[in-house]
Structures are given as C-alpha cells and as structure tokens.
KEMINU-581231 format. One record per residue (C-alpha): x negated, y negated, z negated; residue number from 1. Coordinates in steps of 0.02 Angstrom, whole numbers, plus 50000, padded with zeros to 5 digits. Each point is the difference from the previous one (the first is absolute). Layout:
BEGIN
[[X, Y, Z], NUM],
...
This chain:
BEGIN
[[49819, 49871, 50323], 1],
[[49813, 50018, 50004], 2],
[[49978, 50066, 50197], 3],
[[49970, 49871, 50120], 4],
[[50148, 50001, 50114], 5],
[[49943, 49932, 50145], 6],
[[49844, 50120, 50013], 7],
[[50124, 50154, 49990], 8],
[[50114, 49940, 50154], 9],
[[49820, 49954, 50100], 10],
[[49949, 50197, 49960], 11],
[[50158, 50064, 50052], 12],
[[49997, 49908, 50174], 13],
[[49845, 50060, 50045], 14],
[[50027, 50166, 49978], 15],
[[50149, 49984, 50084], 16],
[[49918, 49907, 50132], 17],
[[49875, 50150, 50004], 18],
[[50120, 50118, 50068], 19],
[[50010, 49914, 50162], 20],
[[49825, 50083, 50069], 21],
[[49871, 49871, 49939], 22],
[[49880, 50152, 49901], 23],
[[49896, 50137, 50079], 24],
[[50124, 50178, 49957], 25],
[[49866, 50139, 50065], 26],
[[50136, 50101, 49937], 27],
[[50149, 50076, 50076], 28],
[[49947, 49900, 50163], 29],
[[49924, 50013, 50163], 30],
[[49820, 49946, 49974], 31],
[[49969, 49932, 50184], 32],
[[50177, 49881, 50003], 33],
[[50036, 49990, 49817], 34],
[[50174, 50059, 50037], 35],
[[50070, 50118, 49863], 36],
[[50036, 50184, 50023], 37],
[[50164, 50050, 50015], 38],
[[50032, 50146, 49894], 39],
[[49881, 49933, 49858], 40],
[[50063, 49945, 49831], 41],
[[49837, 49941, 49905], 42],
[[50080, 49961, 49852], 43],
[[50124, 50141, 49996], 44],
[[50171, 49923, 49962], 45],
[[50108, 50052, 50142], 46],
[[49990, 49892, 50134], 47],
[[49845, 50007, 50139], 48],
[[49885, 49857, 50004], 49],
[[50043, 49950, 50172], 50],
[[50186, 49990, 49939], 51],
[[49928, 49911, 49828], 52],
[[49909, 49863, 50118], 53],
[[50105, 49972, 50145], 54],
[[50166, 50025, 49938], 55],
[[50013, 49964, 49816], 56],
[[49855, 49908, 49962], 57],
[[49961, 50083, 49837], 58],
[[49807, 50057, 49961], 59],
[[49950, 50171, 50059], 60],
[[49885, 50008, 49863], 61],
[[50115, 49956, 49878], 62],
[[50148, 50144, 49954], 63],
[[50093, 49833, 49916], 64],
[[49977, 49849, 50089], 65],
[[50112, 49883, 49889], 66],
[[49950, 50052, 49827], 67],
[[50181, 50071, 49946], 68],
[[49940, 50197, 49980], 69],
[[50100, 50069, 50150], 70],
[[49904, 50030, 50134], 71],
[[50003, 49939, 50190], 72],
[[50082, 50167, 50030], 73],
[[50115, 50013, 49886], 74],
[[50066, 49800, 50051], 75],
[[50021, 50035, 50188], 76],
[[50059, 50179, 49979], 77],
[[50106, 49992, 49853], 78],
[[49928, 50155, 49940], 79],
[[49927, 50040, 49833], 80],
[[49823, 50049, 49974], 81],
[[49886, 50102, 49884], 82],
[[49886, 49846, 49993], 83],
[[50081, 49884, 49893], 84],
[[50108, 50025, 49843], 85],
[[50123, 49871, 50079], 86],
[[50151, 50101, 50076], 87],
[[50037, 49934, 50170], 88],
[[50185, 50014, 50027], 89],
[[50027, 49861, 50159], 90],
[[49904, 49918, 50152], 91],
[[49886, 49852, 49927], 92],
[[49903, 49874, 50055], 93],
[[49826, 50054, 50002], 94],
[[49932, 49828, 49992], 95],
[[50132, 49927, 49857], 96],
[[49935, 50022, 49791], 97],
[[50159, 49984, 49965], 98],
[[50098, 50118, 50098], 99],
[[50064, 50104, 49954], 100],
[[50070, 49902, 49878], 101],
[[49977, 50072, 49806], 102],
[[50062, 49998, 49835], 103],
[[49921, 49932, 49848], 104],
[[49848, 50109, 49931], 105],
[[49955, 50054, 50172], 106],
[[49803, 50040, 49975], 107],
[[49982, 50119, 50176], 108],
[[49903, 49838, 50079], 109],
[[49805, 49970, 50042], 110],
[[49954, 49845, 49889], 111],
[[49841, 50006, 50087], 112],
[[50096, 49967, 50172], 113],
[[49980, 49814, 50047], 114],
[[50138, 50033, 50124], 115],
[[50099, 50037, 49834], 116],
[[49910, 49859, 49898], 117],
[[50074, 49878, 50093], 118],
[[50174, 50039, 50016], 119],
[[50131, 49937, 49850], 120],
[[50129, 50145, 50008], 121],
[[50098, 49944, 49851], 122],
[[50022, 49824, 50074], 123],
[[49936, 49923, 49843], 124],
[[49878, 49867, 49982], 125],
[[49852, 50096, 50004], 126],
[[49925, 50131, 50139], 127],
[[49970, 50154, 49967], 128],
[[49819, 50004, 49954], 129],
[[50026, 49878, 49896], 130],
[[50134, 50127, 49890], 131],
[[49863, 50151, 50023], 132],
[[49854, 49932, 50006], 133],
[[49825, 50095, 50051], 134],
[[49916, 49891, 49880], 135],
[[50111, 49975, 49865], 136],
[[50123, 50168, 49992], 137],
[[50195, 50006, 49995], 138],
[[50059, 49847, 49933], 139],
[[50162, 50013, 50079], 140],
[[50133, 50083, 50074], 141],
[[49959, 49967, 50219], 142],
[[50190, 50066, 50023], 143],
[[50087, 49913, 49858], 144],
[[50035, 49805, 50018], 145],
[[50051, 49999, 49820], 146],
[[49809, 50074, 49945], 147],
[[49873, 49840, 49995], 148],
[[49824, 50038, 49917], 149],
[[49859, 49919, 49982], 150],
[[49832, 50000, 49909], 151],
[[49940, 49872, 49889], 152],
[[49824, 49982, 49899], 153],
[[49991, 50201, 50020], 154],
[[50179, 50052, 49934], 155],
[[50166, 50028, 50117], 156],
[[50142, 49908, 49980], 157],
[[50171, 50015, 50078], 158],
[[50153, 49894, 50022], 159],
[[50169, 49989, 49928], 160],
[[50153, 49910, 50065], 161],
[[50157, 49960, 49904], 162],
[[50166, 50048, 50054], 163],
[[50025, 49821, 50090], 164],
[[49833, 50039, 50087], 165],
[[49948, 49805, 49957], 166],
[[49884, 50073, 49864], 167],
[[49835, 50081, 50003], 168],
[[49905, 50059, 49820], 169],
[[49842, 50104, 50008], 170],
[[50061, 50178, 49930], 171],
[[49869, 50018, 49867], 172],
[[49891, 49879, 49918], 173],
[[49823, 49916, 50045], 174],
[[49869, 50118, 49967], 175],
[[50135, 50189, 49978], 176],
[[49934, 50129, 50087], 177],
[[50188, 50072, 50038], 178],
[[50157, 49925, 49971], 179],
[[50120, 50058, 49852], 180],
[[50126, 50133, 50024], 181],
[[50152, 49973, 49904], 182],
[[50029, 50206, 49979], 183],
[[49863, 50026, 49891], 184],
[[49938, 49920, 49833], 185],
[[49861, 49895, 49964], 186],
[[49883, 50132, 49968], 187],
[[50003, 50059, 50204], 188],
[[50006, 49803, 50031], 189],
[[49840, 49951, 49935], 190],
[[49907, 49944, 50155], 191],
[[50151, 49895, 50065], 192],
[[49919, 49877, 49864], 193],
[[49912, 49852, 50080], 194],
[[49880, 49870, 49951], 195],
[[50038, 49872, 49845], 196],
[[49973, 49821, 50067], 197],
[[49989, 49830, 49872], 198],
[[50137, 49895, 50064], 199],
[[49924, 49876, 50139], 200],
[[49812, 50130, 50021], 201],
[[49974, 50045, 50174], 202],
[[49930, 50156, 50014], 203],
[[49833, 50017, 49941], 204],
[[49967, 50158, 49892], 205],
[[50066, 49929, 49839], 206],
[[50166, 50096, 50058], 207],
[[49940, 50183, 49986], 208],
[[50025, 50086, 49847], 209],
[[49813, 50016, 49986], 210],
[[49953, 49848, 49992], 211],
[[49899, 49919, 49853], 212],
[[50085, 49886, 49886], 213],
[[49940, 49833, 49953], 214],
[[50045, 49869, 49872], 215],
[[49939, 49851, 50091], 216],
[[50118, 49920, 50113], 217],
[[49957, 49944, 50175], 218],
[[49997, 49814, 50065], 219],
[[50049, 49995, 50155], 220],
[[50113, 50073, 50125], 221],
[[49849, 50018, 50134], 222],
[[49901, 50062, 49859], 223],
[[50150, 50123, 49966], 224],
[[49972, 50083, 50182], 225],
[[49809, 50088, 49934], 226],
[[50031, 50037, 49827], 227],
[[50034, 50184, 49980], 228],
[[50069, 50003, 49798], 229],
[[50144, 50005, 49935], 230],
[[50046, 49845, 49905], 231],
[[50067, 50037, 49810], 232],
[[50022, 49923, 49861], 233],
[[50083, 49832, 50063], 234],
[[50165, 49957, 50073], 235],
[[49919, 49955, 50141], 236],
[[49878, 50084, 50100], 237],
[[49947, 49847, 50070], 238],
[[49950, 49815, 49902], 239],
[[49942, 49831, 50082], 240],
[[50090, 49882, 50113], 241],
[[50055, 50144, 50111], 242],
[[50084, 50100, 49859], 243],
[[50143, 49828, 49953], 244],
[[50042, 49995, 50195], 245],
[[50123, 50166, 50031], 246],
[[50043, 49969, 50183], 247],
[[49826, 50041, 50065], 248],
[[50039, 50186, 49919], 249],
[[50157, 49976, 50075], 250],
[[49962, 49978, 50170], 251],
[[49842, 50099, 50008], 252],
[[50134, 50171, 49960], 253],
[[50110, 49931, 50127], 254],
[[49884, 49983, 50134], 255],
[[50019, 50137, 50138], 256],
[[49842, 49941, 50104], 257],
[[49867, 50027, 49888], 258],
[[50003, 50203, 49939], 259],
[[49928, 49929, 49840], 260],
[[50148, 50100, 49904], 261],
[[50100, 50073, 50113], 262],
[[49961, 50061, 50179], 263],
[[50027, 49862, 50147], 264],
[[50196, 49976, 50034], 265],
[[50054, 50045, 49803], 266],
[[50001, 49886, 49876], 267],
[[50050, 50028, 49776], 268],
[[50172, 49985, 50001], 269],
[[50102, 49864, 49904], 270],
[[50089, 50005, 49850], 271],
[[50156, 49968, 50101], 272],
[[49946, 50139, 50118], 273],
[[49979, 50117, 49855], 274],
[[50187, 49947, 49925], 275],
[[50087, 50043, 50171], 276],
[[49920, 50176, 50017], 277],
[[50024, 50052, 49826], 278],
[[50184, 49980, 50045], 279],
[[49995, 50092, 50159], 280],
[[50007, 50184, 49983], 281],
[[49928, 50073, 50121], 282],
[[49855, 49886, 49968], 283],
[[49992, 50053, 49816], 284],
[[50004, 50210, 50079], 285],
[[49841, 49965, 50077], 286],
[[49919, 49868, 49904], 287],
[[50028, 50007, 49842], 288],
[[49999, 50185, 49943], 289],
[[49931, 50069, 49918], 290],
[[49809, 49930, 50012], 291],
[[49997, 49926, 49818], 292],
[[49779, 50002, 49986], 293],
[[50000, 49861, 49844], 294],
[[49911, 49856, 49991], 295],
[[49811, 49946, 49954], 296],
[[50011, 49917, 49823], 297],
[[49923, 49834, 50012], 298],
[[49924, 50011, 49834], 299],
[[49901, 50163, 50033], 300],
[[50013, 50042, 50170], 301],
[[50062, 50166, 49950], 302],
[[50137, 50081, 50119], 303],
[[50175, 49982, 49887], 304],
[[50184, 50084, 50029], 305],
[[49934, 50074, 50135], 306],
[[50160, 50131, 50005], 307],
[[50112, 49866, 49938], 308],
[[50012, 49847, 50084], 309],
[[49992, 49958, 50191], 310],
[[49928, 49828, 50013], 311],
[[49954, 49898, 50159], 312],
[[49922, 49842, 50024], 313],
[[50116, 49845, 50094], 314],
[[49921, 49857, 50076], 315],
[[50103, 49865, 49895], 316],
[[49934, 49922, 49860], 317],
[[50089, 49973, 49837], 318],
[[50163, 49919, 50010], 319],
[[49957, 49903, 49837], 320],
[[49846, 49941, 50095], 321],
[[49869, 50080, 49876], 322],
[[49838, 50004, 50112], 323],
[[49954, 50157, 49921], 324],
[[50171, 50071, 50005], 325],
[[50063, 50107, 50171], 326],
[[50172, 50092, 50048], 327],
[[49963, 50188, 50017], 328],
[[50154, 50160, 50025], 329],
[[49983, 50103, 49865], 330],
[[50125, 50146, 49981], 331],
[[50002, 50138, 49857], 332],
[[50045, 50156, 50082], 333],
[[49942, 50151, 50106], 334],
[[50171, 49987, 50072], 335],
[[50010, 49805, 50035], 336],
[[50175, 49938, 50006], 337],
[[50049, 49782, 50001], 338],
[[50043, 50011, 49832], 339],
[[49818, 50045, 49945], 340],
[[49904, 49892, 50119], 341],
[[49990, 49831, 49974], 342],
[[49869, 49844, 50034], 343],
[[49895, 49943, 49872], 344],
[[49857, 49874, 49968], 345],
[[49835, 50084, 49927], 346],
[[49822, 49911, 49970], 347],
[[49881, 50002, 50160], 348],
[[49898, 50092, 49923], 349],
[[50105, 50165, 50007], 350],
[[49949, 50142, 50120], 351],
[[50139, 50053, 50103], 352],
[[50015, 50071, 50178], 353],
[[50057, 49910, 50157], 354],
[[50102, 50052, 50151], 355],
[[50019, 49899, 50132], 356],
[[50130, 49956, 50133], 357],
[[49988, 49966, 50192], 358],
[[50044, 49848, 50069], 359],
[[50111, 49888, 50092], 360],
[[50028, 49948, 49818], 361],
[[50178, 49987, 49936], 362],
[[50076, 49836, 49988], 363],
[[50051, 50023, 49823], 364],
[[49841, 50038, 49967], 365],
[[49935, 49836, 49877], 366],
C-alpha cells in the first residue's frame, strides 16, 4: 500500500494522547481552572464534556472520537442518533474503529479519522488507511479480509486467490483500467484490456497501444529499459549478445524486487504456473473469462483478434530453446474453457499483455 504505516499509528497516538488535557479548550470550561463545565456538550453528541474527559476519554470536540461514524453518544448510550447514517443498535466502545463490529461494504466511517486510519478492522494485512486511503481513494474493502487493493503506476489492481488459497493472480491485466466481467460481452469489456508487452521488455512505453513502431531492433537489454518503440518486423525485438542469452529475460520477469514489470512482491508467472491454473476452475472463472483483447502483430504493430483470442505472456522461454521463441497462454474464446486454452511458443517480437502473480512462488513453478 502507498500510506506510510508507521506515520498513521504516530497520528493516531497523539490525538489520542491529546484527550488527556495537554491543549488549551476555552470552550465548555471554566476559564480561571481549566476545568470543564458540567452540563456542556461542545461537540454535541450526547455525552457532556466533563463526562467525555474524565470518564470516557473521548474528545469533546469530536462527536466521533474513533473514526467508525457512531458517535461518542451513541457508543456509551446505546442509542441511535440523527447525526450519523450508522444505526446504533448496542453499547460500543467509543474509543474502538472496529466496534461495533461490521459487515463487508460498510462505508458509515470517517476516512479522514486517524483514530480510524490506524486500526485494521478486517484483520488483514493491511490497516485501514491503507484500504481507504485520503490520498489514493478506495482501493479496498477496510471490512473484508478477502478484498486486497492496491495501486500501481496510476491503475488499481486487486487480488485473487484460488480455491486452495496457495495462489494469488492479479484480476485484470497490466495496464486495464477495470477487470473483465464474465456477464457481459466483449463490447462492455473493452477497458479490462491491458498493455501488450514483447516477451522479456520491461516496461518502458513500447507496451501501450500508442506507441510508435520501429523496424530497427534494439541491442541491448539496458538499452531496452529507454527505448519507447515497438519493435516489428523481426522475431526478435532485441539482437546482439544479449538477444542469444534467454535467462537474463527470464529472470528479469521473475524478479519480484525490482517493479521493472510487475509491482514489488509479483513476479510473470511460469509456464508451469500457467498449466496448473488453466486446470483449476475457479481460477479459470476469474481469470480467464472472458478478457480476450488480441495481440499486437509483430509485423505491423497493428492490434489483431482482439475479440478472439486471449493471449498472455509466460516467463519461460521456448522449450525447443529458440532464443527468439517464448511460451505464451493463448485461448480462443469469450467463454474460455481447458479445452480451448493451451500454451504456445510465439516470436518475441509479438505484443501481448501480462498479468502477474504474487509471491511466495510455487514450487512447481520452473
């Protein structure tokens, strides 16, 4: 996530630690001794500041101390209030995000709250400004352990387990704006369409549709990390010493460290990785259909089949060991089924899009 963690929990204790009597309140308190009024409720959510400060330790200028859209009130009392949309059914506590507890697509809370910021109230590995974040939007679901977004190079991206829960695939492609939906056809799935990489490119602007083509190859991989154009009219995008070695492509899509490809902690997926999720169905429900998007020819450039064939890059290299060769899933179908999708070799040069998987890597992975 993109918040820095440890600067939301410092916020939240201080204003915490701000309750205790450290500020100047003029009001609601007795200017000479500073102590607070007994009938006066500055910030009008049910409970006196005198009983806010010296019994429940909640802020009397604050109707919601903890950031979960009930206020102080309507936690000690148990009563609902007008204030809030949030239906208060129970005593709370005032000073807890995360009670009372709530179900998935709550959205009653203060994002804004640092209280609230800091608090992780599905349990999951991130907090809950980290899910909602002031700075970056909803990326995720705060009260749903099973939600995990994140933003990469200014697009969203979520996660998808399989059914053993040993599995984690981006659900859309590098570079979609949404993922696919597998109720509608392709013409209301346009924009789950990612980038089209050249097998072994990290990403560099060569991958976007709009990129200009060019018919002279490049010479080196470090030269490879500037170079903007799309590569045609060769097998290979690449030619020199670097372009006969394929394990530095190799490991350079494999590397989770870098964010060269994929973001920090995923990695381009195997050929072996691809094999086991084509024949795991719940895998194939969310990965496979029905995002199709083609492929960029790598004679022209031009976008090709692009409501026909489905067609992600692997990270292995041609089992015949062609240098110029690579192992990409290709399947032929809105509706993608094991019988249509299959693994097969294609020159480097080919344009097709990438989606990447989270590590610990799998030990069948090759």
């Amino acid at each position: 996530m993109l918040l820095n963690r440890n600067l939301i929990v410092s916020t939240a204790l201080i204003a915490l630690l701000a309750l205790n009597g450290c500020g100047d309140r003029a009001e609601g308190f007795e200017k000479a001794s500073g102590i607070p009024v007994a009938d006066v409720d500055t910030d009008s959510d049910g409970l006196s500041d005198a009983d806010e400060i010296n019994s429940y330790n909640t802020d009397p200028k604050n109707p919601d101390t903890d950031g979960d859209g009930f206020t102080d009130g309507e936690e000690v009392n148990g009563v609902d209030s007008d204030m809030t949309t949030a239906v208060a059914t129970a005593i709370s506590d005032p000073l807890d995000p995360c009670d009372p507890a709530q179900s998935a697509g709550y959205r009653g809370y203060d994002k804004n709250s640092t209280v609230w910021q800091a608090a992780n109230c599905d349990g999951d590995d991130y907090l809950n400004g980290e899910e909602d974040s002031v700075t970056e939007g909803y990326l995720s679901d705060p009260y749903d352990a099973k939600s995990e977004c994140f933003r990469f190079e200014d697009h969203t991206y979520c996660e998808i387990d399989n059914a053993e829960g040993n599995v984690t695939w981006m659900d859309r492609a590098l570079g979609a704006e949404q993922p696919c939906d597998a109720n509608k056809e392709w013409s209301a799935n346009r924009k789950c369409a990612g980038d089209y990489y050249q097998w072994g490119r990290v990403r560099s602007g060569h991958e976007k549709l709009s990129s200009s083509i060019t018919d002279t190859q490049i010479t080196s991989l470090v030269a490879a990390k500037s170079s903007r154009k799309f590569v045609t009219l060769s097998n290979d995008w690449l030619t020199g010493a670097d372009a006969t070695k394929t394990e530095p492509r190799i490991t350079l899509w494999r590397d989770s460290t870098t964010g060269d490809i994929c973001p920090v902690g995923w990695y381009v997926p195997s050929k072996a990785e691809m094999q086991e999720m084509i024949a795991e169905t719940d895998a194939r429900e969310h990965f496979l259909i029905p995002l199709n998007g083609g492929y960029r020819a790598d004679d022209d450039g031009d976008l090709t089949a692009q409501e026909d064939v489905h067609s992600l890059w692997s990270s292995s290299a041609s089992a015949a060991g062609k240098a110029d060769t690579a192992c990409h899933l290709r399947c032929k179908d809105t509706i993608a089924t094991p019988s249509l999708c299959e693994i097969e070799e294609h020159v480097n040069a080919y344009g097709s899009m990438v989606r990447c998987i989270k590590e610990p890597k799998k030990s069948s992975a090759k």
